[in-house]
PAFITI-467041 format. One record per atom (N, C-alpha, C): x, y, z. Coordinates in steps of 0.001 Angstrom, whole numbers, padded with zeros to 6 digits, always signed. Each point is the difference from the previous one (the first is absolute). Layout:
BEGIN
XYZ;...
This chain:
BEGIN
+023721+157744-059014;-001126+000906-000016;-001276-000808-000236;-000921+000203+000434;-001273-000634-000013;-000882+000032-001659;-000412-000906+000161;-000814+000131-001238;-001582+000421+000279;-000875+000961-001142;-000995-000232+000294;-000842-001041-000622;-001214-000030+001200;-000877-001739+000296;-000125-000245-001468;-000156-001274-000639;-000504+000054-001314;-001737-000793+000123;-000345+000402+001351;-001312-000553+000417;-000767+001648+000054;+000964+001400+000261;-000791+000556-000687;-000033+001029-001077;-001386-000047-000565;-000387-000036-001314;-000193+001520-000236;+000913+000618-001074;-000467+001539-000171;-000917-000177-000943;-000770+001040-000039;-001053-000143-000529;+000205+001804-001265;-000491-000434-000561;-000111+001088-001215;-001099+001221-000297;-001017-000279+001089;-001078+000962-000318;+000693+001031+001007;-000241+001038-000294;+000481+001308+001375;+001538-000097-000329;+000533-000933-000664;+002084+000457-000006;+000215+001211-000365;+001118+000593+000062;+000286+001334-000393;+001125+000149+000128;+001296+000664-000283;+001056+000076-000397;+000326+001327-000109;+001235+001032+000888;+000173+001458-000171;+001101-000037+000865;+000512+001233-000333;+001588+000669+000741;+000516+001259-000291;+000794+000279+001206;+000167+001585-000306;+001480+000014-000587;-000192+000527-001121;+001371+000400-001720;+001070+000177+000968;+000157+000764+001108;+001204+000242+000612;+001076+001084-000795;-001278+001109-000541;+000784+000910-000957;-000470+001173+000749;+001212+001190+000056;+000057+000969+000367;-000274+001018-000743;-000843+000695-000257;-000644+001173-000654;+000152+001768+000441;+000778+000550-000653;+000667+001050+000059;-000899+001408-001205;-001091+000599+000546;-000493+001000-001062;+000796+000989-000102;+000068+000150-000932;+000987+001435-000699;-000330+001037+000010;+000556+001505-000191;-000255+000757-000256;-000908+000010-000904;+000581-000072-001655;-000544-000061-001043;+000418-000996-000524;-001144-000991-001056;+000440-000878-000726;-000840-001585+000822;+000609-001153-000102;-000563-001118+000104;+000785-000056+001649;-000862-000733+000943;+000775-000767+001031;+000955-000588-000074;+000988-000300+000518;+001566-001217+000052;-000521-001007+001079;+000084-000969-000652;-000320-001372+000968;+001564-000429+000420;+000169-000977+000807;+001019-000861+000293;-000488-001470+001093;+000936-000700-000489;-000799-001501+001098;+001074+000423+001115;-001185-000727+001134;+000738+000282+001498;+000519-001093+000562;-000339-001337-001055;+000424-001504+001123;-000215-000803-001750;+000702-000739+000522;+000420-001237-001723;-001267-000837-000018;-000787-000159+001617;-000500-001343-000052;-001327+000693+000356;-001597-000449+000178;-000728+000756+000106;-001233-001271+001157;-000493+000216+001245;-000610-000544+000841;-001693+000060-001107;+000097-001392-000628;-001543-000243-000804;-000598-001094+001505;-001472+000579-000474;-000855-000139+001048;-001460-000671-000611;-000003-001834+000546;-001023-000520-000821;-001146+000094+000991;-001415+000460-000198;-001128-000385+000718;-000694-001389-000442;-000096-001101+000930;-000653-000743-000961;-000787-001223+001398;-000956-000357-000253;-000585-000952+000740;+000921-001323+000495;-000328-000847+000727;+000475-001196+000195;-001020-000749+000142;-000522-001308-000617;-000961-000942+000532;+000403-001246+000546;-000452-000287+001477;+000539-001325+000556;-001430-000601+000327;+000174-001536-001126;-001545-001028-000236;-000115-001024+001081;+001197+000726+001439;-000537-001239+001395;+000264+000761+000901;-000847-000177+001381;+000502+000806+001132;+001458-000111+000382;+000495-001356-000229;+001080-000474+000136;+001368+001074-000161;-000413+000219-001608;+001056+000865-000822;+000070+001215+000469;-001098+000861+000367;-000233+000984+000824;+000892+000178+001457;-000109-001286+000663;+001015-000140+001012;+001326-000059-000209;+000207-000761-001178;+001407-000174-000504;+000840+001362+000016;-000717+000431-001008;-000290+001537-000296;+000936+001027+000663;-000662-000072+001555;+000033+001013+000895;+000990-000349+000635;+000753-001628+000459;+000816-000499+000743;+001255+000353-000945;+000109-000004-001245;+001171+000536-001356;+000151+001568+000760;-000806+000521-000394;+000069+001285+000775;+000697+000909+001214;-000975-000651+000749;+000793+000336+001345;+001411-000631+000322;+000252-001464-000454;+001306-000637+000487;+000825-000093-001060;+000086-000449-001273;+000655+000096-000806;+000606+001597-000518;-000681+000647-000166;-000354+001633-000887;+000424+001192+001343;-000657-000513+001497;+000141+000863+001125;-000246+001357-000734;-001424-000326-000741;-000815+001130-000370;+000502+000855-000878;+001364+000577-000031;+000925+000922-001177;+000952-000364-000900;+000206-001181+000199;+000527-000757-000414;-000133-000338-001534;+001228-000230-001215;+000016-000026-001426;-000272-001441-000519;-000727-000392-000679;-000415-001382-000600;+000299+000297-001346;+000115-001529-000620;+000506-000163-001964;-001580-000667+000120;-000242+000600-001821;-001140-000443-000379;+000016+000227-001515;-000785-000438-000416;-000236+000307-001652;-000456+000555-000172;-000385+001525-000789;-000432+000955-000419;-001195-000317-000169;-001229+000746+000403;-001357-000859-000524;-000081+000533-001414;+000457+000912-000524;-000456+000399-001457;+001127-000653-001059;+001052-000409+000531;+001690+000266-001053;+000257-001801+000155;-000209-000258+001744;+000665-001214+000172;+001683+000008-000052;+000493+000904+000043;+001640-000072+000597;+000083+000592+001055;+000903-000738+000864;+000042-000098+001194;+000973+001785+000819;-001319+000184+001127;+000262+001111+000241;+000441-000312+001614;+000527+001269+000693;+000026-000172+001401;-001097+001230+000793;-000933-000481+000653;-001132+000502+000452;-000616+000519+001620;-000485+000866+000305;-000476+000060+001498;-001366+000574-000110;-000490-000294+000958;-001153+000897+000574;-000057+001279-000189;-000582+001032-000542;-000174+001800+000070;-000248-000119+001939;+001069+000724+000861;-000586+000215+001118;+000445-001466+000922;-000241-000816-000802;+000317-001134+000895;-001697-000492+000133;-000865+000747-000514;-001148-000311-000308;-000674-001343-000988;-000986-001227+000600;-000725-001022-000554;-001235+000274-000646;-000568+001180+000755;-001626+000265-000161;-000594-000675+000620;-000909+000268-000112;-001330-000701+000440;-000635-001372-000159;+000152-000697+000918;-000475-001370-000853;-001580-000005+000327;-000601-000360-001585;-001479+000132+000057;-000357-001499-000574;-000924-000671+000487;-000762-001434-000297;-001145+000300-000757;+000490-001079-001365;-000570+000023-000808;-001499-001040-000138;+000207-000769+001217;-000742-000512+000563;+000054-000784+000971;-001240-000768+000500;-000038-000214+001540;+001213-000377+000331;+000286-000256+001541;+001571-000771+000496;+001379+000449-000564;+000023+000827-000798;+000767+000637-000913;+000711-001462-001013;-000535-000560-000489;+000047-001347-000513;+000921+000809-001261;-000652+001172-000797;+000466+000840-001159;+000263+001324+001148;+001162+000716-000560;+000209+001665+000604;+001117+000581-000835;-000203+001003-000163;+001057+001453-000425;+000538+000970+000771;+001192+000087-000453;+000498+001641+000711;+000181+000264-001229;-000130+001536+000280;+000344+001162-000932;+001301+000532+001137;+001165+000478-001509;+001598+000213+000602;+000157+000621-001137;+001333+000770+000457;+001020+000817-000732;+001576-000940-000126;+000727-000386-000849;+001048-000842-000008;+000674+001071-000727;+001629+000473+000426;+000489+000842-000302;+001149-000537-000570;+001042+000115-000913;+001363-000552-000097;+000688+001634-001148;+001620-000382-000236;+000068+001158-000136;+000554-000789-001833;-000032+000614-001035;+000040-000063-001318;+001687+001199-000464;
């Protein structure tokens, strides 16, 4: 399984971290709701930047992507918040947008969704 690049750099401003409980909610007649879980394991969903500091890496980047990954494809990586090793994909199969942080894209970011299941 592929690893992800360690050329690029998540970045911490904008991260965010959420998932849906995977609990089934049953209102009652009278009295409190009955919950129950619907799945053991639960699809957590990280938003978080990537910064690549050469056009180079940017290319690298995209060639991991398309040929290694064939876009839907599951990569190992280290948790950006925990650091134990998770197994990871694209939300969608989605990179985002790559935006230059300046000229030649010498510096650039995507903003992404990295999904794995917990």
């Amino acid at each position: 399984m592929p690893n992800f690049p360690a050329y690029a750099e998540i970045l911490f401003a904008g991260y965010s971290e959420s998932f849906d409980p995977s609990v089934l909610r049953t209102d009652m007649e009278r009295g409190v709701p009955k919950q129950r879980l619907l799945n053991t394991q639960v699809l957590v969903k990280v938003q978080a930047s990537i910064l690549f500091r050469s056009a180079a890496d940017v290319e690298a980047f995209e060639d991991w992507y398309f040929n290694d990954l064939q876009r839907i494809g599951w990569f190992d990586m280290a948790h950006p918040r925990t650091d134990q090793p998770i197994k990871a994909r694209f939300e969608n199969g989605s990179i985002g947008a790559l935006v230059p942080l300046n000229t030649l894209f010498r510096v650039a970011r995507r903003d992404l969704v990295l999904e794995y299941l917990r």
